[in-house]
N, C-alpha and C positions, 0 to 999 in steps of 0.2 A: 492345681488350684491357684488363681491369680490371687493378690493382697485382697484384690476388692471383696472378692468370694466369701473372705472372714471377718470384712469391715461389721462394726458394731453398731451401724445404723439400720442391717436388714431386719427382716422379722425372725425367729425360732422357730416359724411353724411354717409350713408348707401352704400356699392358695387351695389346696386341698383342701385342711382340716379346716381352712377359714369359712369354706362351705359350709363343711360336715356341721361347722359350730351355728352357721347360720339358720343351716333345717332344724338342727339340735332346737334352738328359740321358738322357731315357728313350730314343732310340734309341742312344745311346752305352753303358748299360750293359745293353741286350738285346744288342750288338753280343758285346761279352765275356760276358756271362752264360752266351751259348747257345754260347760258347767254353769253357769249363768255366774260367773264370778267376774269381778270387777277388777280391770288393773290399774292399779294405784301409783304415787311416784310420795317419797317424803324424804328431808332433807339429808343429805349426807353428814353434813356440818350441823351439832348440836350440841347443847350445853350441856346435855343428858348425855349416861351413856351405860350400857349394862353394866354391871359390875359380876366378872365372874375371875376367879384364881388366876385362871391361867391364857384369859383372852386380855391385852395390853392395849387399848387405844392407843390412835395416834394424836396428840394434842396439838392444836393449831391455835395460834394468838390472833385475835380478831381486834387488830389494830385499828384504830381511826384514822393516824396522821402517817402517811407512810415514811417519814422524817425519823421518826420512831417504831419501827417494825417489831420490838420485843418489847413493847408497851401497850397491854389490851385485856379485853376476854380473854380466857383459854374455854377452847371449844372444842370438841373432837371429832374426829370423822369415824363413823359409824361403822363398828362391827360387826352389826346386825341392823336391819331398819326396822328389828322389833318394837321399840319403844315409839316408835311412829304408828306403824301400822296399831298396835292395838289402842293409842288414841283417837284414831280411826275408829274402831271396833267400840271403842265407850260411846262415840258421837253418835253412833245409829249405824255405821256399816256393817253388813251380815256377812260376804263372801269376798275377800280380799286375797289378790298375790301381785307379787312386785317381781319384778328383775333389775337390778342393780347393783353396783361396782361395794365392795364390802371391803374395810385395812383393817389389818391386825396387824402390830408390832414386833418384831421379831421372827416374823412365819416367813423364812426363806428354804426352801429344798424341793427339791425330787416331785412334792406333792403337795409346796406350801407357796404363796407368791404373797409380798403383804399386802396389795390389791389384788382380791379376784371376784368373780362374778356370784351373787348370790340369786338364789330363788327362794321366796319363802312367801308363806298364803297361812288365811287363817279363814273360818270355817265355825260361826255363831251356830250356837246348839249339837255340834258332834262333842261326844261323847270319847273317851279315852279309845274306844274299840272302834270307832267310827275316824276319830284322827289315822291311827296306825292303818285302815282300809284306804282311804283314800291316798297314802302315801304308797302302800301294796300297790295300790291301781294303777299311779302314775309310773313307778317303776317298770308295773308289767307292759304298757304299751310302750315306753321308752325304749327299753331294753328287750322285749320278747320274749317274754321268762314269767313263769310264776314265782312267788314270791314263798317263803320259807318264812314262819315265825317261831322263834326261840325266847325263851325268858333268860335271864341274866343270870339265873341260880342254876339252870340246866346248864347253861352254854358252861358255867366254871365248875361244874360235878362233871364234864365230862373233859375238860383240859385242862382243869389246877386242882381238882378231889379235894375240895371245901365248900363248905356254904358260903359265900358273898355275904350272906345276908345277915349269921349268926355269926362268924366266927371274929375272933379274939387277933389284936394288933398283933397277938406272938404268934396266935398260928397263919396269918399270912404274911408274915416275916420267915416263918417254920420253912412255905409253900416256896417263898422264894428262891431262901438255903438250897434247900434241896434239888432244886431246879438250877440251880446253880448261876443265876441270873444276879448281873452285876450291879450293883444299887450305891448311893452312899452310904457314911457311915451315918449318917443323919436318920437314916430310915430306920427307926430303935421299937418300931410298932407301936410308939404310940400314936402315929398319924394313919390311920384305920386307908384312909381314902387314897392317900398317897401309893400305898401299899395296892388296893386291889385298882388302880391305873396303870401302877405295874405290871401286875399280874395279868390284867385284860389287855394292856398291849404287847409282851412277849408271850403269851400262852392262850388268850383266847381270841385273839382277834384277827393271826395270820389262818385260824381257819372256817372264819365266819365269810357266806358268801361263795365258796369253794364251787359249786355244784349249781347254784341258783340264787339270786338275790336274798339274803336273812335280813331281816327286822328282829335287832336284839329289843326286846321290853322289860318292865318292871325295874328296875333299878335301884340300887341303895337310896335309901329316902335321904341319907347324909348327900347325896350329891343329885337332889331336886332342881338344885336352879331354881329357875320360874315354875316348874313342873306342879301340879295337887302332889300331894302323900296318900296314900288310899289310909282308911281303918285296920285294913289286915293285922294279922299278927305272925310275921313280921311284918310291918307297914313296908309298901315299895314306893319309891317315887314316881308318881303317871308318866313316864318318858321313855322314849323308844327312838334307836338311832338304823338307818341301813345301812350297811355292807354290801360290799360288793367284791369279791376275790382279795378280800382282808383289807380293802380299803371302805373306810370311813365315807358316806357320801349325804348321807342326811340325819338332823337331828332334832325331831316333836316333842309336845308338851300337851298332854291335857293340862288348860294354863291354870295357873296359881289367880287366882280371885282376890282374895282377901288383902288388903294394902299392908296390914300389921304384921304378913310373914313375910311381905318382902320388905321390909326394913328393919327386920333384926337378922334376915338372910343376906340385905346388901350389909350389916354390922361385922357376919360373919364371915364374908368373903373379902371384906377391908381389913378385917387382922388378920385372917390368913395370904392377903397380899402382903402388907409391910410385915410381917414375918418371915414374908419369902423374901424381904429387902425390894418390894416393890413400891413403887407410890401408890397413894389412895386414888378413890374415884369418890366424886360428889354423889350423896347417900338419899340427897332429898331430887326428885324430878317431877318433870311433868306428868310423867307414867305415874306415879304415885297420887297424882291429883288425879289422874284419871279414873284408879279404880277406885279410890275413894268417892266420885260420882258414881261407877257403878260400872264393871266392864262385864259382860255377858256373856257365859259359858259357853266356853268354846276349843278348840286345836288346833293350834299351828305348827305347822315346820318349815325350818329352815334346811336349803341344800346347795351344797355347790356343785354348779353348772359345767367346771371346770373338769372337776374328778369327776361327772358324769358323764362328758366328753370323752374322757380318758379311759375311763372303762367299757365305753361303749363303740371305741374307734381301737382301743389295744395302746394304746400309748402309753407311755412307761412315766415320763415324766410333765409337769405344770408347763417347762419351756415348749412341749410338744405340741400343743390347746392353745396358746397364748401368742399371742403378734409379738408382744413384749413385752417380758417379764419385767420386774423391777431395776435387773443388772442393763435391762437395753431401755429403759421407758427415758 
């Protein structure tokens, strides 16, 4: 192997997978086209920005004079192009999906890039059972597999032996103990949620996906996000995320409507960030002027095109999908 062979201007990935990744698109927007769905484009750079624990926007200064480069806006580039699209979705649009480049802060590894490609679409008038279908569907023709549905209370009675949904900060503290899974010492059970993201990513999640694509549903209503809460007793949060051979590849919402729970929901993912020693995010957005006009019942999900690549071509890691990751961009 010559110097050049391992210069750090070529690509990571083969002229192959650059194909692979090319029909990968074109069957994702015949999948919706021939839906009669709309593809949409909304800005990367925004003032808005979701605010969730453990997603980190990246903040950018929207300078005037470039004399002064750290003097401006701070704006962010976009996590998700959620808060776009369902402004969309308030203004009168019914069937919406986007392809576009998504940053996240700190997501570097094996299966993290802080830019990588998102898909996500949204779908006026489905219903919670009618989101989690339509994402079944896309997967089945994607991949060539039927699809497996699990709820979140199954999936951890049959790989942590607790309820998710009733049990106590000490018994899945208990769960952990015993499994002998290394946590800090900070993890004292009184953070309920902390606890079963543990728990669901060392015990239930290397074997979601195993055999055939799973859609986990129902979910702690404590970690809704944008998600409804249903009535039940116990209430689950409307959200459903897919697996695919214990990797993570999509994640829906029957949406949250009502403006007033997301703004004591962004209240409470702003003190559980500067708890974590993180900065805040701006709590007031356009999103929120939107549904207070009035956003119309409906499901979206988000997924990444990347880890769908990769499970659908065998690839082990993000550098394998990617021309160039962040260490070569």
């Amino acid at each position: 192997m010559t110097t050049d062979d391992t210069a750090d201007w070529r690509p990571t990935c083969s002229l192959e997978m650059l194909r692979a990744r090319s029909k990968l698109l074109q069957q994702i927007r015949q999948f919706f086209l021939s839906r009669d769905f709309l593809e949409v484009e909304t800005p990367l750079l925004s003032h808005d920005s979701v605010i969730d624990r453990h997603l980190d926007p990246l903040g950018v200064t929207l300078f005037r004079d470039p004399r002064s480069p750290d003097v401006g806006e701070q704006v962010w580039l976009q996590t998700s192009p959620e808060f776009g699209m369902k402004r969309l979705l308030a203004a009168g649009a019914q069937k919406i999906f986007q392809l576009c480049k998504a940053f996240r802060g700190g997501e570097v590894g094996e299966r993290h890039n802080v830019e990588f490609t998102m898909l996500e679409w949204y779908r006026v008038g489905d219903n919670y059972a009618a989101g989690r279908q339509l994402l079944a569907d896309l997967a089945s023709e994607i991949l060539g597999s039927s699809v497996e549905m699990l709820t979140y209370a199954d999936a951890f009675a049959q790989h942590v032996g607790v309820d998710p949904l009733t049990a106590s900060g000490e018994e899945l503290l208990t769960a952990a103990k015993k499994r002998q899974i290394e946590m800090p010492d900070s993890y004292d059970g009184s953070d309920r949620d902390l606890l079963l993201e543990l728990l669901l990513s060392e015990l239930v999640e290397p074997h979601l996906g195993k055999t055939s694509p799973t859609i986990l549903y129902d979910y702690p209503a404590s970690q809704a996000a944008l998600a409804e809460v249903s009535d039940g007793n116990p209430p689950v949060a409307e959200r459903f995320e897919l697996y695919v051979r214990g990797i993570e590849l999509a994640n829906g919402y029957h949406e949250l409507l009502d403006p007033q729970a997301l703004v004591t929901r962004n209240q409470t993912n702003n003190q559980a960030r500067t708890g974590d020693g993180k900065y805040p995010l701006p709590e007031e957005s356009r999103l929120l002027a939107a549904m207070r006009h009035g956003l119309p019942a409906c499901s979206g999900t988000a997924l990444g095109v990347d880890r769908l690549l990769m499970v659908k071509t065998g690839a082990t890691t993000m550098d394998d999908v990617q021309a160039f990751p962040i260490e070569r961009a």
